[in-house]
TILO-407564 format. One line per field, with one value per residue (C-alpha): residue in three letters; x, z, y; residue number from 1. Coordinates in pm, 1 decimal. Each point is the difference from the previous one (the first is absolute). Layout:
TILO-407564
code <- c(ALA ...)
X <- c(X ...)
Z <- c(Z ...)
Y <- c(Y ...)
pos <- c(NUM ...)
end
This chain:
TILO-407564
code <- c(UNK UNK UNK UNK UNK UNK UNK UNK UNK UNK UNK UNK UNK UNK UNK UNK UNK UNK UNK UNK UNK UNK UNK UNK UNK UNK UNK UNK UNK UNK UNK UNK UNK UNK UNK UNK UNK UNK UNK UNK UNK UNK UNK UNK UNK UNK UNK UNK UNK UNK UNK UNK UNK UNK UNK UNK UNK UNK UNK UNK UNK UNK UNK UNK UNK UNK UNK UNK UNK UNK UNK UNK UNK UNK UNK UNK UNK UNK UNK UNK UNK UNK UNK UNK UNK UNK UNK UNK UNK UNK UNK UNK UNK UNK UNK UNK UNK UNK UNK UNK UNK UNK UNK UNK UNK UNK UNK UNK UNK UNK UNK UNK UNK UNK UNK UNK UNK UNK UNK UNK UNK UNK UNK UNK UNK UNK UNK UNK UNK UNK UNK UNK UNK UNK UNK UNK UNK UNK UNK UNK UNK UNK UNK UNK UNK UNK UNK UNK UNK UNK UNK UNK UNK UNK UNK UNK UNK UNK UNK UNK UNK UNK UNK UNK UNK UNK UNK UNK UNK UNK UNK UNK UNK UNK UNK UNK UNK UNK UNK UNK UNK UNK UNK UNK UNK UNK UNK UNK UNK UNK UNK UNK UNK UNK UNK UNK UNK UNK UNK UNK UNK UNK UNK UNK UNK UNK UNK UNK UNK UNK UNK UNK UNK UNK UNK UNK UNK UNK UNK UNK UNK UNK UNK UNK UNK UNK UNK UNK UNK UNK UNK UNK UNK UNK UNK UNK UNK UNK UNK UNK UNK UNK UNK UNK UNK UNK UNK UNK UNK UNK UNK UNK UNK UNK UNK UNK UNK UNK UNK UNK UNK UNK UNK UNK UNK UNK UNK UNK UNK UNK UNK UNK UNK UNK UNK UNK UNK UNK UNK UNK UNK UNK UNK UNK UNK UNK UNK UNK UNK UNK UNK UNK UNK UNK UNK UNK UNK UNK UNK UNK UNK UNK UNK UNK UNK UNK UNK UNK UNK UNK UNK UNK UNK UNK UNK UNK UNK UNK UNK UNK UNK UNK UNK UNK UNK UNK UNK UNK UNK UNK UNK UNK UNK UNK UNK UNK UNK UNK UNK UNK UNK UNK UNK UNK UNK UNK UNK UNK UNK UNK UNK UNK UNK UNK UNK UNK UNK UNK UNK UNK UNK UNK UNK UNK UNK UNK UNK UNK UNK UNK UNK UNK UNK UNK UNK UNK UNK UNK UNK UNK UNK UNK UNK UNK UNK UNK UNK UNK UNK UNK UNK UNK UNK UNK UNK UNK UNK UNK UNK)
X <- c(2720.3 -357.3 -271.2 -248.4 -267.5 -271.2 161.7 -25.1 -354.0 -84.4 135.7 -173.2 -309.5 31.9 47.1 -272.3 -216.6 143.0 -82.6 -383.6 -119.2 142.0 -250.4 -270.7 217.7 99.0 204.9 -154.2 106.3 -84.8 -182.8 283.1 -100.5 254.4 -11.5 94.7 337.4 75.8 211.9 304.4 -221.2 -151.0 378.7 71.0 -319.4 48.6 353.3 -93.0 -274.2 -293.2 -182.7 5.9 -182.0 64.5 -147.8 -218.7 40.2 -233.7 -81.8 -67.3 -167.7 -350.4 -417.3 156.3 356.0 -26.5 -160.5 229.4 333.2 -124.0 -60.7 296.5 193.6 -213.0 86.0 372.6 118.7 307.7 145.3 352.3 137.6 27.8 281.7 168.9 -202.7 127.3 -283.8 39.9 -274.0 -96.7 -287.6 -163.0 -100.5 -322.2 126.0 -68.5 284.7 79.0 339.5 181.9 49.7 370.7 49.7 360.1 167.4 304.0 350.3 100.0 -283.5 162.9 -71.0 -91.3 -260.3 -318.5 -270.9 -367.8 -237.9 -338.1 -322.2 -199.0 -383.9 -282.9 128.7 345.7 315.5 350.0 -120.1 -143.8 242.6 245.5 -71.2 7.4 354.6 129.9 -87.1 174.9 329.6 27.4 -13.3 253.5 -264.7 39.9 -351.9 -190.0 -349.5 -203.7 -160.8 -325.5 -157.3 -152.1 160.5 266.1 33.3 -279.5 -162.8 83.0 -235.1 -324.3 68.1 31.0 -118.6 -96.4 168.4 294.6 137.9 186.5 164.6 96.3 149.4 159.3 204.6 85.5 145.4 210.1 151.2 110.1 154.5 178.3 150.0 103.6 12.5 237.0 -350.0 -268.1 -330.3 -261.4 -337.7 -219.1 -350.3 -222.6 -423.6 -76.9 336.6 -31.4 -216.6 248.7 298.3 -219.7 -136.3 350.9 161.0 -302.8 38.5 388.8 19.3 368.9 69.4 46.8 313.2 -99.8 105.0 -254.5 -299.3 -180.0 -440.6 -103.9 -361.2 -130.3 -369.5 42.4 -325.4 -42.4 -334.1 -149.6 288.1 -111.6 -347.3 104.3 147.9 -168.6 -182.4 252.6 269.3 -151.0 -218.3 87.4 426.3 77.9 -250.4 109.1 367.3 -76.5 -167.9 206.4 307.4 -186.4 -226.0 206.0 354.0 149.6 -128.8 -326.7 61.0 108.3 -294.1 -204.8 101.4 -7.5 -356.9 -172.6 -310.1 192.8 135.3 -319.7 -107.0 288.3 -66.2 -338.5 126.9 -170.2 258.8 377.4 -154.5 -222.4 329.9 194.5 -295.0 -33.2 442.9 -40.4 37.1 297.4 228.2 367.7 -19.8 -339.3 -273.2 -232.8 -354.8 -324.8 -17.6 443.6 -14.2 179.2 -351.6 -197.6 -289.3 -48.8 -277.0 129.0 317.4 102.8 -104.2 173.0 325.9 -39.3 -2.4 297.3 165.0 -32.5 118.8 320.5 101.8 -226.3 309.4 -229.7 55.2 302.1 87.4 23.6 305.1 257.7 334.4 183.6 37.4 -273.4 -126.5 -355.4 -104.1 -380.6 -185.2 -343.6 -47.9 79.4 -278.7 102.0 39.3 -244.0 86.3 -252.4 246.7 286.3 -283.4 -111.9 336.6 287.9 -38.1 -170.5 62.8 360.0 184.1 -161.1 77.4 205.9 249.3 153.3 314.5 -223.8 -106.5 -220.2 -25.3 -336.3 -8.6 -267.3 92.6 201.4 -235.4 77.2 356.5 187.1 3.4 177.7 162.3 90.3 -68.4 207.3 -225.4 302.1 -66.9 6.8 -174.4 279.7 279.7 -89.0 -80.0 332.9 190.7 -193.8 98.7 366.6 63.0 -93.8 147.3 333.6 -116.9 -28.5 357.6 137.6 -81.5)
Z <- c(-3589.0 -70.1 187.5 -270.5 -138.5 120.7 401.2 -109.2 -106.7 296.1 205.1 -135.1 -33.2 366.0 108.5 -192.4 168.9 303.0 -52.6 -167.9 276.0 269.7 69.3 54.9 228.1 261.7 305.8 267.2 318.2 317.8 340.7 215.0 352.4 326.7 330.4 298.8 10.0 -357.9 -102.4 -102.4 -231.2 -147.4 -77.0 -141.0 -210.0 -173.2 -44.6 -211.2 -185.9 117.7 94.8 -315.3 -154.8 -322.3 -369.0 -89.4 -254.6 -249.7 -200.1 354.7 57.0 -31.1 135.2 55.9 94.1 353.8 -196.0 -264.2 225.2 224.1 -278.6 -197.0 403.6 7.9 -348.9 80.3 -393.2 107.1 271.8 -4.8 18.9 401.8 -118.4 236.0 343.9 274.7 228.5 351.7 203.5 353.7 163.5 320.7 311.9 -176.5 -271.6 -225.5 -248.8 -136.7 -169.1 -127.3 -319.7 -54.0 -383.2 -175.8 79.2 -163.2 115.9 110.5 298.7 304.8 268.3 248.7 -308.4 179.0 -28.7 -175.7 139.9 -264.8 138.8 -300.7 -131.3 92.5 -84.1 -170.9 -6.2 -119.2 -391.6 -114.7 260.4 -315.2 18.3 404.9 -8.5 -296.3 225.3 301.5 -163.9 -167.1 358.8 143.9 182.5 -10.9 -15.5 123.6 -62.1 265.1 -131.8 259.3 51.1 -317.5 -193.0 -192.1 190.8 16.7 360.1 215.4 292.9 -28.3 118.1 -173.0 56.0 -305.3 106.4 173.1 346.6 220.6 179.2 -383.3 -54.3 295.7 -50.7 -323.4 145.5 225.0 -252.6 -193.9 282.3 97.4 -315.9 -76.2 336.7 -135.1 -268.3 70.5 -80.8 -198.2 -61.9 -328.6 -4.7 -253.8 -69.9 295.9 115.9 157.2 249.0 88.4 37.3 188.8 211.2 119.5 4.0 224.8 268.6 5.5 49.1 97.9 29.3 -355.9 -206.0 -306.5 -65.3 -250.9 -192.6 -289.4 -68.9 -356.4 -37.0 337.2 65.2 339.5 215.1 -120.8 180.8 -318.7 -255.0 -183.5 -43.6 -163.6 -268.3 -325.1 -189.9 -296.5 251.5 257.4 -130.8 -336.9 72.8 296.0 178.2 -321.0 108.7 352.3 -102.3 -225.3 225.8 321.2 -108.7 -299.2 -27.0 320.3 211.1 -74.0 71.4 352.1 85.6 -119.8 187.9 316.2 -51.0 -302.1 179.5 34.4 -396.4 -110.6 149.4 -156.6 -355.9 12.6 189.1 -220.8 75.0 106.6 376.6 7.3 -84.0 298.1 244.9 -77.1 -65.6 416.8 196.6 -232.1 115.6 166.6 245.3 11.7 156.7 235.7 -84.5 188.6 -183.1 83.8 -379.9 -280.8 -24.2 -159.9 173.5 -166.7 151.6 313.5 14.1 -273.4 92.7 325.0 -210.7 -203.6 327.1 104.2 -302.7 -0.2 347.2 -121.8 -361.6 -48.0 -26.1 105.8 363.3 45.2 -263.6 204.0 159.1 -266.9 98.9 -327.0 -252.3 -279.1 -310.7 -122.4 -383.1 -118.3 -274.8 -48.3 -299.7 134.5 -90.2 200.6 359.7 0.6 89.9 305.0 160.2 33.8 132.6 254.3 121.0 -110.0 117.2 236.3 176.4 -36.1 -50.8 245.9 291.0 -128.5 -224.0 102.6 -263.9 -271.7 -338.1 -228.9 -346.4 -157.0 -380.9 -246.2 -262.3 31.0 -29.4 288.4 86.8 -335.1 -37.5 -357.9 -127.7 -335.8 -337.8 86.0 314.3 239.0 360.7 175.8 317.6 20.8 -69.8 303.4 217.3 -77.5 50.7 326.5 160.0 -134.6 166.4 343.9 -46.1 -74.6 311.6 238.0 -147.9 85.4 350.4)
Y <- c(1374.2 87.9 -198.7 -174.6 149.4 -241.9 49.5 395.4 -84.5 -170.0 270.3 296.0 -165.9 -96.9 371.9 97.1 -224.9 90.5 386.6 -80.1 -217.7 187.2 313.0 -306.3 -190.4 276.1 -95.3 -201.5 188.7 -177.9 197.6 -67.7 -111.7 -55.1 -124.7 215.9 -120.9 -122.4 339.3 -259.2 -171.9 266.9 129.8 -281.0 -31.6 365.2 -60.3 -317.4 277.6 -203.5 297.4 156.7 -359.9 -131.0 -21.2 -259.2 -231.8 205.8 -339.0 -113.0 291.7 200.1 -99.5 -352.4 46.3 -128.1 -358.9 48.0 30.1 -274.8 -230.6 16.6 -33.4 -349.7 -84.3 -20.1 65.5 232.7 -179.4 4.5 -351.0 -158.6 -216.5 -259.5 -30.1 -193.1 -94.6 -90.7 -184.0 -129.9 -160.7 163.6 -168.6 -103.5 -83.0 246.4 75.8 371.7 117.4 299.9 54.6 147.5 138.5 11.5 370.2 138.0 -178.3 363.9 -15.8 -7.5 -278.5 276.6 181.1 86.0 -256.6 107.3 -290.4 63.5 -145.9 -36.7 32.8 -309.2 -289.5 133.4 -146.7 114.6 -48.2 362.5 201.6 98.5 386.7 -42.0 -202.1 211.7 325.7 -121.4 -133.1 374.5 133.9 -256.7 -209.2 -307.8 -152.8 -302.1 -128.3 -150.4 -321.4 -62.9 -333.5 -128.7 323.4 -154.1 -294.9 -216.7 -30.6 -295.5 60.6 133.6 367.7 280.7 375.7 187.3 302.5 -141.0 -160.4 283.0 -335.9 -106.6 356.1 -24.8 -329.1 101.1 371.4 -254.3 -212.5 280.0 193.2 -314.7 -9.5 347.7 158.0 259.6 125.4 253.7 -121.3 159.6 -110.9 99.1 -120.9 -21.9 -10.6 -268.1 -13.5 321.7 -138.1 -246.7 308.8 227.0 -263.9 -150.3 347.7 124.2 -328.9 54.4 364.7 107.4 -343.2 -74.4 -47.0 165.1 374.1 96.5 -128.4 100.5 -105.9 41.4 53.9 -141.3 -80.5 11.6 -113.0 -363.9 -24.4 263.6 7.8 -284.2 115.5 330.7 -226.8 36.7 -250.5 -43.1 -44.8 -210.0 -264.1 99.4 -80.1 -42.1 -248.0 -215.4 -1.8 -69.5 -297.6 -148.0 48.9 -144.2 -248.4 -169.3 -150.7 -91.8 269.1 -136.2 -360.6 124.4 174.2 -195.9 -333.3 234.7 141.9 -62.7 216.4 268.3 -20.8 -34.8 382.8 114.5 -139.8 162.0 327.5 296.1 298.0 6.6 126.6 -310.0 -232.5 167.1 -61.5 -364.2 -51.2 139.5 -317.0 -62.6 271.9 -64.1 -43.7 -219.1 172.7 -167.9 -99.3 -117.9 -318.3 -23.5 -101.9 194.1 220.6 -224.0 60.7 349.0 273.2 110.4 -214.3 190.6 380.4 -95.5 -109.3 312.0 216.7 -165.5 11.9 378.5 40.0 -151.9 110.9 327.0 265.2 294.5 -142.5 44.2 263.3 261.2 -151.5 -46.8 211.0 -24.1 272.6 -121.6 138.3 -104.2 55.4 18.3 86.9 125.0 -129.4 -387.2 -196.8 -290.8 200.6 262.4 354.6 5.5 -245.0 235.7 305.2 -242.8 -96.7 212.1 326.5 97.1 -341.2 -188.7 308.9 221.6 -176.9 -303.1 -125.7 337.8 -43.6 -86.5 187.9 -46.3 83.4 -13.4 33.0 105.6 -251.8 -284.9 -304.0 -312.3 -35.1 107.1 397.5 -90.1 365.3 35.8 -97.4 -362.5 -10.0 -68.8 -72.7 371.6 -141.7 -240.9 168.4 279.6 -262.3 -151.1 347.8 37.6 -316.2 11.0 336.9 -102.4 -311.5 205.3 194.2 -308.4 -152.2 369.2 11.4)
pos <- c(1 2 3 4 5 6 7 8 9 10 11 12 13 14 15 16 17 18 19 20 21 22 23 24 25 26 27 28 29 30 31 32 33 34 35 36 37 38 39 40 41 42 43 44 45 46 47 48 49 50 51 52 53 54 55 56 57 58 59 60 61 62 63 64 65 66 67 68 69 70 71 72 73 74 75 76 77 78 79 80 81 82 83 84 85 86 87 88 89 90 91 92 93 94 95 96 97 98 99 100 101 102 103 104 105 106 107 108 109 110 111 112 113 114 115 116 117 118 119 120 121 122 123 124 125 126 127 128 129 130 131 132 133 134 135 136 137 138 139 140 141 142 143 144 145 146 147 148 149 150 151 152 153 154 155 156 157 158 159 160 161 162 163 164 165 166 167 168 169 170 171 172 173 174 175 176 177 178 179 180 181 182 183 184 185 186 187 188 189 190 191 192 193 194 195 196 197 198 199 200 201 202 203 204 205 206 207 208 209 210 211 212 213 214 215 216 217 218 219 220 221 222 223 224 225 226 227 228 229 230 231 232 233 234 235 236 237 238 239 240 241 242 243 244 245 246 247 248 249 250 251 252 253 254 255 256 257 258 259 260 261 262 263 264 265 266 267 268 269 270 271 272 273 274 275 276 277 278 279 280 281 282 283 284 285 286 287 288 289 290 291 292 293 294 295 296 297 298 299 300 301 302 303 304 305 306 307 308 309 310 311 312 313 314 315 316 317 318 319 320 321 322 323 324 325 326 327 328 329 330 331 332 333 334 335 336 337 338 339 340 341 342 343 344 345 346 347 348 349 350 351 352 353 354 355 356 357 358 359 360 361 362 363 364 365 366 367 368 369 370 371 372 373 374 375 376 377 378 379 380 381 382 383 384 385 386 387 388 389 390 391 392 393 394 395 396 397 398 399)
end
């Protein structure tokens, strides 16, 4: 049987598309960095074809692609549907409450499937993760979100860290190992939840469980990343997000009762680097201050929170320690972590003489965290971060 004319239609005219818009939409191929020891990953990586890059969305693409990718990634319209999640979650010692986030898989999973744990972006949750979850079921991960205090579960102690609690990661590693002992565990972060990856990985070392880890589009020093941010995406977007997730609804209510000093700074914080200062005293766990209040007194209790603060979640401390084959994606054309980030601390620096099995792919094009290929602007970033952590999952189940 013939197919209809108007799918023929729709065909050709979607070839021809194809073939006009492709000479101005060339391949983005990546400068492909590795640590001294990381010759497993980088097998890996070109057997997946993520040296040889990927082609750009070309209605994505152009002066403004790297805006243009990241804002139709922060719009959300594609996202495959989550579906069913069944949410677990636990209060800590102080009692703070976070969760994980498990999504619906296919009946034909296997109990023993490996296990993708995704940290996500500020103040994200398991809603928005579609492409992430849809990537990682294809691969025969079975993935899990981490929900952090006040991210998807409204806070119920006055701590949180913007950037994420290592001790938080840490119990949530546990439960799931406890549960399925028999999985290999994988870790994806993205945007901010890099920080949180590379900073656990980096104080575990060998010690940790997980097998592999992928961190798309990393800022990494969070003493400067946040200043490199530009205007339309920090106080433009994303200070407004922070805000209204912090200071409103029940997260507000919270903080507020506990320090309404402190809330007031961050209502009237001007940039996303000012809101993380003043947020300091907040972090898991609580950080000490002069005044042995929750910070606020401001001035100095604060810079001395902030110094603090950076001692204990900055990842570029302790980055040079992780000892798990890792893959890093960036873009130069990321408008919301600046290039000069990954010169200052990629390579030379974490590579040269750390995070030895690590590589790093650095991208002209690919905008913050999406690197959408195609004229249907699927996921490529995802999808080779999924085949990367699936084959040394496979590896670790193997040996």
């Amino acid at each position: 049987m013939l197919p209809p004319p108007l799918l023929v239609g729709k065909a050709a005219l979607g070839v021809i598309t194809a073939l006009a818009l492709r000479p101005w939409s060339p391949r983005a191929k990546p400068v492909f960095v590795e640590g001294p020891d990381a010759a497993a990953a980088a097998s890996v990586v070109r057997s997946l074809n993520g040296d040889d890059g990927f082609w750009p969305t070309p209605w994505l693409g152009g002066f403004l692609g790297g805006h243009l990718q990241t804002i139709w990634y922060g719009l959300h319209l594609d996202d495959p549907d989550i579906g069913a999640v069944d949410e677990e979650r636990w209060q800590t010692a102080d009692g703070g409450t976070i969760g994980l986030a498990w999504p619906a898989v296919p009946d034909s999973m296997p109990a023993s499937a490996p296990i993708a744990l995704i940290l996500p972006g500020l103040c994200g949750s398991v809603d928005g993760t579609g492409w992430h979850l849809r990537s990682m079921i294809a691969n025969g991960l079975r993935p899990v979100v981490l929900h952090a205090r006040g991210c998807g579960i409204g806070l119920t102690s006055p701590c949180f860290n913007l950037f994420g609690s290592t001790d938080d990661l840490r119990e949530a590693i546990s439960r799931i190992a406890a549960a399925r002992p028999e999985a290999p565990l994988c870790l994806y972060g993205i945007s901010a939840g890099t920080a949180l990856l590379v900073r656990y990985l980096g104080e575990e070392g060998a010690q940790t469980p997980v097998v592999a880890a992928v961190a798309n589009c990393p800022g990494y020093d969070i003493a400067v990343c946040l200043t490199r941010v530009g205007w339309l995406y920090d106080a433009g977007y994303y200070l407004k997000a922070l805000k209204r997730h912090w200071l409103e609804g029940e997260n507000g209510a919270v903080l507020r009762a506990h320090d309404p000093q402190l809330c007031e700074r961050l209502q009237h914080a001007p940039d996303m680097h000012s809101f993380m200062v003043a947020a300091s005293p907040l972090a898991v766990p609580p950080l000490p201050v002069a005044d042995g209040g929750g910070g606020g007194g401001g001035g100095a209790d604060e810079d001395a929170a902030f110094t603090a603060y950076l001692q204990m979640s900055n990842p570029m401390g302790v980055a040079r320690q992780i000892d798990v084959p890792s893959l890093i994606l960036n873009a130069d054309d990321d408008p919301v972590c600046d290039p000069i980030n990954v010169d200052e601390n990629a390579a030379p620096g974490m590579l040269a003489d750390g995070a030895r099995q690590t590589v790093l792919l650095r991208f002209p094009a690919g905008g913050h965290c999406i690197f959408a290929e195609g004229l249907r602007a699927r996921r490529w970033g995802d999808e080779l971060a999924a085949g990367f952590l699936a084959e040394f999952a496979r590896r670790a189940k193997s040996t």
